[in-house]
VOGU-3710 file (C-alpha; in Angstrom, 3 decimals, decimal comma):
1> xxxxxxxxxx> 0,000/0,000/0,000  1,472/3,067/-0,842  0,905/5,958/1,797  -0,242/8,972/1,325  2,119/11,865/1,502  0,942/13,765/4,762  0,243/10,174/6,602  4,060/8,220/6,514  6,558/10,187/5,569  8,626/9,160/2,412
11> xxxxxxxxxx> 11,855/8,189/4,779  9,638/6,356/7,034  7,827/4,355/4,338  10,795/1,631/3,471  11,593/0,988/7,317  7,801/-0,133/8,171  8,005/-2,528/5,447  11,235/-4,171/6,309  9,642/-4,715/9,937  8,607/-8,495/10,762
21> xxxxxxxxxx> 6,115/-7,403/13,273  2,520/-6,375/11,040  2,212/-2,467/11,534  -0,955/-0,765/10,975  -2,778/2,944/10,748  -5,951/3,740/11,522  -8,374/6,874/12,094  -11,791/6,222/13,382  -11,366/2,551/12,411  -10,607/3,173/8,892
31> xxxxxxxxxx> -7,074/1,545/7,829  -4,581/4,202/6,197  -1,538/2,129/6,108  -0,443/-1,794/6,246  2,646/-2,951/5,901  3,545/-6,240/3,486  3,810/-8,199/7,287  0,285/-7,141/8,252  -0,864/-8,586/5,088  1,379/-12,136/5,430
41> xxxxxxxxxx> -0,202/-11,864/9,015  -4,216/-11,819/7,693  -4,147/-13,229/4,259  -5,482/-10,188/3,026  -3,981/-7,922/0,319  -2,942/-4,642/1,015  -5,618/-3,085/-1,276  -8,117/-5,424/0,460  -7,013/-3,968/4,093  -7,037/-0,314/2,424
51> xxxxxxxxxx> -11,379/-0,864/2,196  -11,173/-2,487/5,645  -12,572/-0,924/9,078  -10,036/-1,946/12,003  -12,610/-4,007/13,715  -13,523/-6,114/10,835  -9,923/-7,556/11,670  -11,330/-8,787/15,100  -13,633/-11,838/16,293  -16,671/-9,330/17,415
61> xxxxxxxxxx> -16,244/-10,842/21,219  -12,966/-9,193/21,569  -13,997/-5,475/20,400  -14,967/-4,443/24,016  -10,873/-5,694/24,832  -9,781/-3,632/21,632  -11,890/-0,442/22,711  -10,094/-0,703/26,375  -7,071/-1,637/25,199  -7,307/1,583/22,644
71> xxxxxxxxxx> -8,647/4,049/25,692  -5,937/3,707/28,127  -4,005/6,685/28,019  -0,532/6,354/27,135  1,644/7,287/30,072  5,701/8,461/30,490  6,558/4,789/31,897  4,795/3,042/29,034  3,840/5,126/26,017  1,842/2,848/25,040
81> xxxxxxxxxx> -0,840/-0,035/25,469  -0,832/-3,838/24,911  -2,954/-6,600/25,323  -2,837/-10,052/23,268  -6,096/-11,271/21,843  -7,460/-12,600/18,697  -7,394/-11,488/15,012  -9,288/-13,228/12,124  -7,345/-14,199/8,684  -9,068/-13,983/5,561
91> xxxxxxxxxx> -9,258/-18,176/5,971  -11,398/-17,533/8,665  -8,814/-18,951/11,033  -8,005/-17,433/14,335  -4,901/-16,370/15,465  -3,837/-14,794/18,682  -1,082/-11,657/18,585  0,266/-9,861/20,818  -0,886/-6,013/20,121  0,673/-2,511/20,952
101> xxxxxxxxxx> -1,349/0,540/20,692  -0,221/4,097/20,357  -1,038/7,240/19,114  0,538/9,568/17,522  -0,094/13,151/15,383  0,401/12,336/12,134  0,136/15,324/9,431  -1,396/17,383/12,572  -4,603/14,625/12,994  -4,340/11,989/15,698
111> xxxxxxxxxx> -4,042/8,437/14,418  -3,496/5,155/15,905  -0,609/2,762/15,461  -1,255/-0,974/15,775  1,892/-3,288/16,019  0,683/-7,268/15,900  3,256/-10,033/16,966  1,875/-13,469/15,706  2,143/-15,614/19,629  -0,318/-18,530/18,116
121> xxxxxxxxxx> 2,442/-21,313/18,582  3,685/-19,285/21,472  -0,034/-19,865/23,368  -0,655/-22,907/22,110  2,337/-24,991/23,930  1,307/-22,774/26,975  -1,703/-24,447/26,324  -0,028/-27,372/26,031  2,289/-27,175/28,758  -1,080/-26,728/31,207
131> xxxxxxxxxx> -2,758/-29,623/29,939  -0,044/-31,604/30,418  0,139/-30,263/33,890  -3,384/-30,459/34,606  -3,272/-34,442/33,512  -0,101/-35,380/35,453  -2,067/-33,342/38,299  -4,772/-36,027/38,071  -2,606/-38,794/37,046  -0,939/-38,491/40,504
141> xxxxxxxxxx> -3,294/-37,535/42,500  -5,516/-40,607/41,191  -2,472/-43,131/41,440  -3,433/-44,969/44,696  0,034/-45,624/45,433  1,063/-42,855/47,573  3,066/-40,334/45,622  5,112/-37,145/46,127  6,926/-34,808/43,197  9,804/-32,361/44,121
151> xxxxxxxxxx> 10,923/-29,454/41,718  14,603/-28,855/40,680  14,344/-26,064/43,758  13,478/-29,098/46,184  9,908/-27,918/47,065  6,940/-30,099/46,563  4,519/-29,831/44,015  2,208/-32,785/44,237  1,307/-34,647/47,679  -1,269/-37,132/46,331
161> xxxxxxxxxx> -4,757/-38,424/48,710  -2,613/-41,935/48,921  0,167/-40,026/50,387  -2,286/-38,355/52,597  -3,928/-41,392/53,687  -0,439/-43,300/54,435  1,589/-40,601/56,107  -1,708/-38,730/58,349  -0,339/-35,727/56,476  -2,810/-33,805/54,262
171> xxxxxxxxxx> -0,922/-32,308/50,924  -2,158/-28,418/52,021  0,603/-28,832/54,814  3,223/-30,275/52,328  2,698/-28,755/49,088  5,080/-25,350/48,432  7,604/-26,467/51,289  10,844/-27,937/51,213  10,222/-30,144/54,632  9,073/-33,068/53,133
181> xxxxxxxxxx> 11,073/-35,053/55,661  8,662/-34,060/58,540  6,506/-37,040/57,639  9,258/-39,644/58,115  11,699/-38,394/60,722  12,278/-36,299/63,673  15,382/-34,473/62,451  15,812/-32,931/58,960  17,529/-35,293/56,658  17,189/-35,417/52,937
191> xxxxxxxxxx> 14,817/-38,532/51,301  15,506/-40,367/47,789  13,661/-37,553/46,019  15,987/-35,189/47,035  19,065/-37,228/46,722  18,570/-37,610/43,269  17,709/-33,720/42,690  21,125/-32,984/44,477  23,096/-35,431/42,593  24,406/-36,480/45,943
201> xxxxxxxxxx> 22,873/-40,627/45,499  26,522/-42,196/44,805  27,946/-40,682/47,745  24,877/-41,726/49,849  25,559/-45,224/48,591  28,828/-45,121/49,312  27,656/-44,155/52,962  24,927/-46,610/53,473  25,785/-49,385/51,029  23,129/-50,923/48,897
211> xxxxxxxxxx> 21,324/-52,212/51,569  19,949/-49,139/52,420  19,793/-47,706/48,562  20,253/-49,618/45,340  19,710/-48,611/41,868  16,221/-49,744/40,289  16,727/-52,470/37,837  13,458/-51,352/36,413  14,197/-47,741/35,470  16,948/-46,098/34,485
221> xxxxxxxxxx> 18,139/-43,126/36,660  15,915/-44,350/39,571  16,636/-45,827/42,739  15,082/-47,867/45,660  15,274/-48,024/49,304  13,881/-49,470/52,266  13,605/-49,073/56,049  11,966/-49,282/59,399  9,922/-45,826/60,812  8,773/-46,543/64,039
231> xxxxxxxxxx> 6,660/-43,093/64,635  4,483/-44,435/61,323  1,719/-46,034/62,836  1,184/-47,998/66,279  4,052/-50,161/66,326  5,943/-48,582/63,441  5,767/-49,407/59,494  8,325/-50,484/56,823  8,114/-48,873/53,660  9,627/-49,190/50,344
241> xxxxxxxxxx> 11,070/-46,336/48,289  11,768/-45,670/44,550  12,451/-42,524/43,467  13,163/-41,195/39,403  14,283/-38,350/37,785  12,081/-35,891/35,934  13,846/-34,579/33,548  13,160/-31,622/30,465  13,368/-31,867/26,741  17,135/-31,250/27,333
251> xxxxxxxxxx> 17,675/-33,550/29,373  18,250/-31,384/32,567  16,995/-33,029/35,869  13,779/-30,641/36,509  12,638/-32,419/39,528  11,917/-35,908/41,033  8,912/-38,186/41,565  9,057/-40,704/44,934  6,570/-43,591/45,458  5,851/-45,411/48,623
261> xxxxxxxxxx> 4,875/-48,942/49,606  3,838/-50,229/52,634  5,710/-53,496/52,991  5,115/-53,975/57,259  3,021/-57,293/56,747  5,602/-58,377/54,428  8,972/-57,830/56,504  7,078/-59,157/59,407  6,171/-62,306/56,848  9,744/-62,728/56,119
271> xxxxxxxxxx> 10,863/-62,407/60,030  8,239/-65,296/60,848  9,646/-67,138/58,133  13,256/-66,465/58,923  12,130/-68,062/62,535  10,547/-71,212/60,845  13,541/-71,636/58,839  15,752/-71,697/62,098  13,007/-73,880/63,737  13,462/-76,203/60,867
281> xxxxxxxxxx> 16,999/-76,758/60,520  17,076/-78,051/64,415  14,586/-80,315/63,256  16,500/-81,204/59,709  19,614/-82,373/62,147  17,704/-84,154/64,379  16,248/-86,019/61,538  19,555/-86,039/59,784  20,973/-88,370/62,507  17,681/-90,506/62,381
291> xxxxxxxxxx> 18,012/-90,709/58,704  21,890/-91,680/58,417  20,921/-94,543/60,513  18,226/-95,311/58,251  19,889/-95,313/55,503  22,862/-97,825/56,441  19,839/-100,271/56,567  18,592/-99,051/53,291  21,339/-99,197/51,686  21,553/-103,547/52,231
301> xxxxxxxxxx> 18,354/-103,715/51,194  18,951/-101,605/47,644  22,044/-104,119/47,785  20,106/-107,123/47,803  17,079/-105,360/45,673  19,250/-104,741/43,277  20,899/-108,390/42,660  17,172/-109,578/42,325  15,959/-107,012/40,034  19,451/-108,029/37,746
311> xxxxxxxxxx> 18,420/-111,453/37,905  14,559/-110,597/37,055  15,689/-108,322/33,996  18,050/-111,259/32,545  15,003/-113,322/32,873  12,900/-110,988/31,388  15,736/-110,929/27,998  15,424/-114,209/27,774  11,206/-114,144/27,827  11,407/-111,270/25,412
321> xxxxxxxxxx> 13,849/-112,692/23,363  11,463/-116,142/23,405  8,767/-114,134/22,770  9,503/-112,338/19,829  10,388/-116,092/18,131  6,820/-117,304/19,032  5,658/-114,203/17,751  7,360/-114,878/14,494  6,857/-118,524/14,175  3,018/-117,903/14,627
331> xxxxxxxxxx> 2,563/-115,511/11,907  5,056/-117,786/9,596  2,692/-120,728/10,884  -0,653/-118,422/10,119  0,437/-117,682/7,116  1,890/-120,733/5,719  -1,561/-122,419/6,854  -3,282/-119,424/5,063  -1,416/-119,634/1,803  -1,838/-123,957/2,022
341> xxxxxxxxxx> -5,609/-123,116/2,162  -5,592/-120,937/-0,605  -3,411/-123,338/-2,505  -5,389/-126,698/-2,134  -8,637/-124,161/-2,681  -7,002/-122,976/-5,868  -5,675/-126,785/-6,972  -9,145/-128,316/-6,440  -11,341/-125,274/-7,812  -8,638/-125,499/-10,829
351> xxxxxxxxxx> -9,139/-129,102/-10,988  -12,809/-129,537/-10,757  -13,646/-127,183/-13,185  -10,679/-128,513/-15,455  -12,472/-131,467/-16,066  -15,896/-130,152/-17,219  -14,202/-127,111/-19,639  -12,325/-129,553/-21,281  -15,136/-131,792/-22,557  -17,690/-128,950/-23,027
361> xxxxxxxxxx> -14,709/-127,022/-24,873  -14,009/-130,821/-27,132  -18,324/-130,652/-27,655  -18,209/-127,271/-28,936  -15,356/-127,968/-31,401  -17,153/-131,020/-32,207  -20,618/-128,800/-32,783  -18,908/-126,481/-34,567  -17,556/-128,760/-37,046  -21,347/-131,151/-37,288
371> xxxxxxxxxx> -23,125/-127,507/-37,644  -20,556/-126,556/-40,498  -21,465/-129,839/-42,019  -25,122/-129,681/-41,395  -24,982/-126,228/-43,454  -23,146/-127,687/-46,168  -25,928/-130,003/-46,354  -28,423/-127,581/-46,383  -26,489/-125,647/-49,361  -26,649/-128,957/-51,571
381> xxxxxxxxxx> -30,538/-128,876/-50,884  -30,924/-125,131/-51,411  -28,822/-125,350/-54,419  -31,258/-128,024/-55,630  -34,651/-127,018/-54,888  -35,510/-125,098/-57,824  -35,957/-128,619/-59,151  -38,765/-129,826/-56,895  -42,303/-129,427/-57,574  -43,682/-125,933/-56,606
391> xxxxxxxxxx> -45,680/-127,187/-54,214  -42,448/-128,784/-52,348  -40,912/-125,346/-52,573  -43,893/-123,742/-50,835  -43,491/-125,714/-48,388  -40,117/-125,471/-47,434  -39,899/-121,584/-47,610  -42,849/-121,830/-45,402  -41,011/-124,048/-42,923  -37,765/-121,834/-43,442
401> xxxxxxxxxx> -40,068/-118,467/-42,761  -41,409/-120,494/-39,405  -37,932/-121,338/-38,188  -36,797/-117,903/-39,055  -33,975/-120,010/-40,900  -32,043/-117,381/-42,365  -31,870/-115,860/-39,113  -30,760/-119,359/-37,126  -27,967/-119,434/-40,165  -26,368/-116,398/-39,461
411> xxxxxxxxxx> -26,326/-116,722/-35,432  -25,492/-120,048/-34,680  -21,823/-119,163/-35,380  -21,941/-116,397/-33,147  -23,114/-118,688/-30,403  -20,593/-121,450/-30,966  -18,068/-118,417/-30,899  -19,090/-116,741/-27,587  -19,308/-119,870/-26,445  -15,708/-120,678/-27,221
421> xxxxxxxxxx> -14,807/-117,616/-25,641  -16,394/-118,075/-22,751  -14,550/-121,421/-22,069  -11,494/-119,754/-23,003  -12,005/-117,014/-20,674  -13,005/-119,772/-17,491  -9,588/-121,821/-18,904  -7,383/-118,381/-18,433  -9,245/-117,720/-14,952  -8,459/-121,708/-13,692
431> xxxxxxxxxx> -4,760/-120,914/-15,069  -4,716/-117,563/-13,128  -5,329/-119,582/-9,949  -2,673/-121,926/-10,306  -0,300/-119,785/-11,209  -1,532/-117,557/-8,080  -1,318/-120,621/-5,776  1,700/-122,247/-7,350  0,154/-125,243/-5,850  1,768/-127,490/-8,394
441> xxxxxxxxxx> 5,390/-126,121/-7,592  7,020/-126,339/-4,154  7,699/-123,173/-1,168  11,182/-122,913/-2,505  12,746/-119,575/-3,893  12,631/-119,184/-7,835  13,186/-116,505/-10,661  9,320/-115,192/-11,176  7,790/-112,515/-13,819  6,294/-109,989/-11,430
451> xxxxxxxxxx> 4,329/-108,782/-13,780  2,448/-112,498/-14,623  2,037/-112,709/-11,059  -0,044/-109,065/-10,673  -1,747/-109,952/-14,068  -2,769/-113,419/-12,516  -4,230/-111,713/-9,086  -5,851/-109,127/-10,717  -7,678/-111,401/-12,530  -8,212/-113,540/-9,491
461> xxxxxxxxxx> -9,353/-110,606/-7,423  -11,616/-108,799/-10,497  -15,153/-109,712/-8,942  -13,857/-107,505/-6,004  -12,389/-104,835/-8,125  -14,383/-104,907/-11,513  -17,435/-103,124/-9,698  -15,904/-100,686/-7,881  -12,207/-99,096/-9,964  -11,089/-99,539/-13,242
471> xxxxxxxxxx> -7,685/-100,742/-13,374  -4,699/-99,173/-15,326  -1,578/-100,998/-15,964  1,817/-98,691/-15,531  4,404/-101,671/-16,413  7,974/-100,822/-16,591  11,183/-103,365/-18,004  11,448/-105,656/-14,963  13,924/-108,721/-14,491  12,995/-112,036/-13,430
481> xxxxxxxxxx> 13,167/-111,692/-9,295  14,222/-114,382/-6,829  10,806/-114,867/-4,623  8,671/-116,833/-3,196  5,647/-116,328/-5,792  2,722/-117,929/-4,202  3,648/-115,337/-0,411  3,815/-111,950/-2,895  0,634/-113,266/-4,916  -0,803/-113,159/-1,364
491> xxxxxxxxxx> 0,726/-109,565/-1,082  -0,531/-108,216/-4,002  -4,326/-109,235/-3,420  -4,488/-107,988/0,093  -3,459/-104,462/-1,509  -5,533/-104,600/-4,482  -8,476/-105,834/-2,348  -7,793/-103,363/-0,067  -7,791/-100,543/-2,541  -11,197/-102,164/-4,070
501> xxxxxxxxxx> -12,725/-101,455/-0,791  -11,140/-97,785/-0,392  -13,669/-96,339/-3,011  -16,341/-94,540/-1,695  -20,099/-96,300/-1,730  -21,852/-95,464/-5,178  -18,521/-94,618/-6,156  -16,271/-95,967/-9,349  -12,476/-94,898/-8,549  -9,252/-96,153/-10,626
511> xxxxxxxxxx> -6,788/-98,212/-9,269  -3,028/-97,905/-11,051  -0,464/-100,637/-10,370  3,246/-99,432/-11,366  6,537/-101,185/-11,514  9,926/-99,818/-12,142  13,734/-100,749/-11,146  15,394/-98,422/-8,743  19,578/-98,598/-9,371  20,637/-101,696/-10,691
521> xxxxxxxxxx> 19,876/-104,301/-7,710  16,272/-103,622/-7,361  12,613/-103,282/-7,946  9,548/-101,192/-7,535  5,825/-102,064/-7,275  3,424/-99,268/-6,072  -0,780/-99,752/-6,134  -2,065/-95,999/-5,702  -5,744/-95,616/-5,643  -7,525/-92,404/-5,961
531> xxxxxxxxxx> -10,030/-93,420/-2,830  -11,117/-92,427/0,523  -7,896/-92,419/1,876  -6,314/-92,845/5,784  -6,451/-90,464/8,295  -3,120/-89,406/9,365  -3,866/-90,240/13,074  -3,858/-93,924/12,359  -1,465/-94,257/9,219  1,360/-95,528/11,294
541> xxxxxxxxxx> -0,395/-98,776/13,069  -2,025/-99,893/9,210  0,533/-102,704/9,579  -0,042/-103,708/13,377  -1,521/-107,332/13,842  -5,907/-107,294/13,993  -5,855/-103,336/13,466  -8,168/-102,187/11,178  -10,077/-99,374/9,659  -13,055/-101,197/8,104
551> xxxxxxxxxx> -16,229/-101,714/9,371  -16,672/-104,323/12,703  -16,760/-107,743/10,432  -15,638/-106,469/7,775  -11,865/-107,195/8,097  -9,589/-109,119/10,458  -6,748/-106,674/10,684  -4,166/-109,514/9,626  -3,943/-108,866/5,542  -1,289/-105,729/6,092
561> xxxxxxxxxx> 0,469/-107,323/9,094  1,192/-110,609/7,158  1,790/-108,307/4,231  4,523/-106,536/6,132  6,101/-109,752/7,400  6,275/-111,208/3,940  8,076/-108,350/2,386  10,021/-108,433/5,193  10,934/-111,999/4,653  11,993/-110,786/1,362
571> xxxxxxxxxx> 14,189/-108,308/2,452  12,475/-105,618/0,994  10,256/-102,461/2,244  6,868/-101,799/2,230  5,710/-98,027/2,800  2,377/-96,601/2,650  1,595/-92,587/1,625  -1,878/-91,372/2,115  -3,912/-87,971/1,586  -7,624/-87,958/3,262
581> xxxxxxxxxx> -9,978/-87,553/0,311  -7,443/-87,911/-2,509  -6,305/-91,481/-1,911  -3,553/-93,863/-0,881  -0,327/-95,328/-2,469  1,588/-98,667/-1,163  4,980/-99,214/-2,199  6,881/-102,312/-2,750  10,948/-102,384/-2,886  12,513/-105,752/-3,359
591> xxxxxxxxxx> 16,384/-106,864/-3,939  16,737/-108,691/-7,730  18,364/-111,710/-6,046  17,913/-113,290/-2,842  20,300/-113,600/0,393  20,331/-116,130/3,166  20,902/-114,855/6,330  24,250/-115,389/6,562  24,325/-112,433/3,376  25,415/-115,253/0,457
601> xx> 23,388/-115,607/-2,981  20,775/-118,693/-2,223
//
C-alpha cells in the first residue's frame, strides 16, 4: 500500500516494510496504512485492508478488549498499550497476537498505530504445557500408590490423597515447602527424592551401602530403598522407596517423583519365616541323625534289591527274546496255513472245473464242425430245390419263414463263438489260480515274472475290483526276481483288495499298479488308488496285527500285518503314503536276487 504523503513520511515508508512485526494505521477505524507483514499476518492484500474498518480484523467478542485496550491513556513509563487477543485471517482462522497501541499526530490529525506479533504457537504450547500439567495433576493424585513430586528447587509440588492417607499428612501442609522429611523423621535429613535432585545418590551409597539404597533395575536413573519408621503407625511401618528423575526436553533433571509402599506385613512375613527356617533346621539335624541310621539299613536292602531285580531283567531278555520267536513262528505258521488253504482251494477249484471245460470245450469244437457240415448239407438242398415241384418249394420256404432259418444261419456261429470264448475265458481264470497258488510247484525260492504274477491276481481278485475301480496298468522293463511267488501273490491281493474297498459307496475310482527298477539291484511295485484315503492319526499302526479301519466284520486286521512280514521276509520295504480324500499309495521295494541270512546268494 502506498501511503499517502501527509500520513508516513517518504523516509519512514521503506523501514515499516522491512519490519517483521505487522504495523498498521488507523483513524476512526478506517485503515490508512499496512505494511507487506500485516498482510502475510491476515491473508489479506494490502488493497483489500485499504477498504477495511479496524474491527472487521477482530472476532466481534474481543472489540470491548480492543476499545479498552485503545482508551488507556498512554503514560511516560509506558507510552503505550498492549494486550494479546485474537485477530481473524481472511481463511477464517483465528490467530492470537500480541498487540501494541499508540497514538501519535500524524500530518497534525491523531491516528493510531497498531503493532501485531503473531504468539499462536507461542499460546498454544502454553496451552499445552497446562494440559499436560493439569493431567499429570490427576494422574498423581488418582495413582493410589502414595506419591510425592519435588521441583529442581526441592519444594513439593504434588502430595497425592494416597500419600495423605499413608503418612496422616494432608498435601495443604506439604505442598510449596521444602520439609518433606517431617513425615518420616524427627530431624531434617534429605529422602531419595531429594538425593537424586542434588546429585548427591553415589555418595549416599557409598555411605549406606546398597542395603539401604540400590539402583532400580526397572528404570533407568531411579533408585530404591527401604527401612523401618517406628513413629508411622502404632508399632511402626516399613516402607519401600523408589524414586526417578524428571527430567526436560534437554535432558536437565527438573525435579523428582518418589513412590511409597507399605511393605510392614511383608517384613514381618519374612521375620516369621526367617524363625521357621531356624526352627526347621534343628529339626533337619535331628532327623539327619535318624536318617543316616536309616539309611545304612537301606542301603543292604537296595544291595540285595538290586541283585534280584538283575536277575529278574536277565530273565525278562530271555522271555522277550522267546517271545519275539513265538511271535514270528506264529505268523510264519498263520500264514503258511493261510497260503496252504488258498493253494489246495485254488488246486481243487482249478481241478474240478478242469475237467468239465475240457469236454464242453471238445463238444463245442465237435458242434462247430457237425453244424458246419449240417450247413453244407443244407447248401446242396438249397442249391437243388428249384428242381422240386412248386408245391415242395412252398413248403419249405414256409417251414424256413417259421424257423426264421435265415436268421438261425447267421447266429449259430456267433453262439458257438461266444461260447468258445467263454470257455477260453473260465480256462485263463483256472490258469490264473494256479499260477496264483503255485500249488503245483514247491515253497522254494525261484526266478518269477512280477508282472504275470499281478496280471494273474488281478484277474483272481476282479469280482472284487471290476465293480468298484477300473484298473490301469503302468508296467515298466522288470527282471525275473528271486521270490517266493505264491507269499507276494498273497501280497498283491491284500493291496488290491484293499484298494477295491477304499472307493467310496456309489462310487467308481481307478486303481493304477506301477513297476519300475530303482539302481541296478532292485525293484519297484506301487498300487495308488484315488479313494477315501487314511487319516493321518492312524497311518502308522495300518501294519499292526488285527488293526483295522473297516467296518466291525468287515476285516480281520491280519492282511497288512502278514503283508509286512512277507516283504520283510523278502528283504524288501513296504511303505504306505496317504492324503484324506485324494487317496492312498503302497509301495513295494525288493532286492533282484535273494540272500540267506548269513548275506550269500541262495
Amino acid at each position: 500500500m502506498t501511503p499517502s504523503p501527509f500520513l508516513l513520511p517518504s523516509s519512514l515508508f521503506p523501514l515499516a516494510e522491512s519490519l517483521s512485526a505487522a504495523i498498521l494505521l488507523h483513524r476512526g477505524e478506517q485503515i490508512l496504512f499496512a505494511n507487506r507483514a500485516m498482510s502475510r499476518l491476515t491473508g489479506h492484500s494490502p488493497e483489500t485492508l485499504a477498504r477495511m474498518h479496524y474491527r472487521e480484523l477482530f472476532p466481534a467478542h474481543v472489540h470491548e478488549r480492543l476499545r479498552q485496550c485503545s482508551e488507556m491513556a498512554p503514560r511516560e513509563a509506558q507510552p503505550f498499550s498492549r494486550c494479546e487477543t485474537l485477530i481473524c485471517t481472511r481463511d477464517k482462522e483465528q490467530r492470537w497476537v500480541e498487540l501494541m497501541i499508540n497514538r501519535e499526530l500524524i500530518a497534525g490529525t491523531p491516528t493510531t498505530i497498531c503493532s501485531l506479533i503473531d504468539v499462536t504457537e507461542r499460546k498454544r504450547a502454553e496451552a499445552a504445557q497446562q494440559q499436560t500439567q493439569q493431567l499429570l495433576t490427576q494422574i498423581i493424585d488418582g495413582d493410589p500408590v502414595p506419591t510425592l513430586v519435588i521441583n529442581a528447587h526441592q519444594v513439593v509440588t504434588h502430595w497425592n490423597h494416597a500419600c495423605e492417607q499413608a503418612l496422616g499428612i494432608p498435601a495443604a501442609r506439604m505442598v510449596g515447602t521444602r520439609r518433606p522429611w517431617v513425615a518420616f523423621y524427627d530431624v531434617e535429613r534429605p529422602i531419595l527424592a531429594d538425593l537424586i535432585v542434588s546429585g548427591q545418590v553415589e555418595d549416599i551409597m557409598q555411605f549406606y551401602g546398597d542395603k539401604k539404597i540400590r539402583r532400580s533395575p526397572h528404570v533407568e536413573g531411579a533408585y530404591e530403598a527401604e527401612d523401618f519408621f517406628p513413629q508411622l503407625g502404632d508399632s511402626g511401618r516399613w516402607l519401600h522407596f523408589t524414586a526417578a528423575p524428571l527430567k526436560n526436553a534437554l535432558g536437565e533433571v527438573i525435579g523428582a517423583i518418589e513412590t511409597l509402599q507399605d511393605i510392614t506385613e511383608r517384613k514381618f512375613a519374612e521375620m516369621a519365616l526367617l524363625r521357621m527356617h531356624a526352627d526347621l533346621e534343628a529339626k533337619v539335624a535331628q532327623r539327619t541323625d535318624q536318617l543316616q541310621q536309616a539309611k545304612a539299613s537301606l542301603e543292604q536292602d537296595i544291595e540285595r534289591r538290586e541283585r534280584a531285580e538283575e536277575e529278574l531283567l536277565k530273565r525278562y531278555a530271555e522271555l522277550t527274546e522267546l517271545n519275539c520267536r513265538l511271535h514270528d513262528t506264529q505268523q510264519q505258521l498263520v500264514q503258511s496255513e493261510k497260503m496252504a488253504s488258498i493253494g489246495q482251494l485254488a488246486a481243487g477249484v482249478a481241478h474240478e472245473i478242469n475237467n468239465p471245460i475240457g469236454y464242453v470245450n471238445s463238444n463245442i469244437r465237435s458242434l462247430k464242425t457237425y453244424v458246419g457240415q449240417l450247413l453244407s448239407v443244407m447248401d446242396s438242398y438249397e442249391a437243388r430245390e428249384a428242381s422240386l415241384p412248386p408245391e415242395d418249394r412252398a413248403a419249405i420256404a414256409s417251414a424256413k419263414e417259421a424257423a426264421d432259418f435265415q436268421f438261425l444261419r447267421e447266429d449259430i456261429h456267433q453262439l458257438i463263438s461266444e461260447s468258445e470264448e467263454g470257455t477260453e475265458r473260465v480256462r485263463k481264470i483256472v490258469q490264473d489260480l494256479r499260477d496264483f497258488s503255485r500249488s503245483e510247484s514247491t515253497q522254494d525260492w525261484q526266478a518269477a515274472d512280477l508282472h504275470q504274477g499281478l496280471d494273474s491276481t488281478l484277474n483272481v481278485a476282479s469280482n472284487e475290483i471290476k465293480y468298484r475301480a477300473e484298473v490301469v496298468r503302468e508296467y515298466g522293463p522288470l527282471p525275473r526276481v528271486d521270490c517266493l511267488p505264491s507269499q507276494l501273490n498273497q501280497v498283491f491281493m491284500n493291496l488290491f483288495v484293499n484298494a477295491a474297498h477304499a472307493m467310496p459307496e456309489g462310487q467308481r475310482g481307478t486303481i493304477t499298479v506301477r513297476t519300475g527298477m530303482e539302481g541296478g539291484d532292485k525293484v519297484w511295485i506301487e498300487v495308488a488308488d484315488n479313494g477315501s484315503g487314511i487319516p493321518q492319526a492312524v497311518i502308522d499302526r495300518i501294519f499292526d496285527p488285527f488293526f483295522t479301519t473297516k467296518p466291525v466284520g468287515k476285516g480281520t486286521g491280519l492282511g497288512l500285518s502278514l503283508s509286512y512280514g512277507i516283504v520283510q521276509k523278502h528283504n524288501g520295504k513296504i511303505s504306505v503314503s496317504s492324503t484324506p480324500g485324494a487317496g492312498t499309495t503302497f509301495r513295494i521295494t525288493l532286492p533282484v536276487q535273494h540272500q540267506d541270512p548269513a548275506g550269500a546268494p541262495p
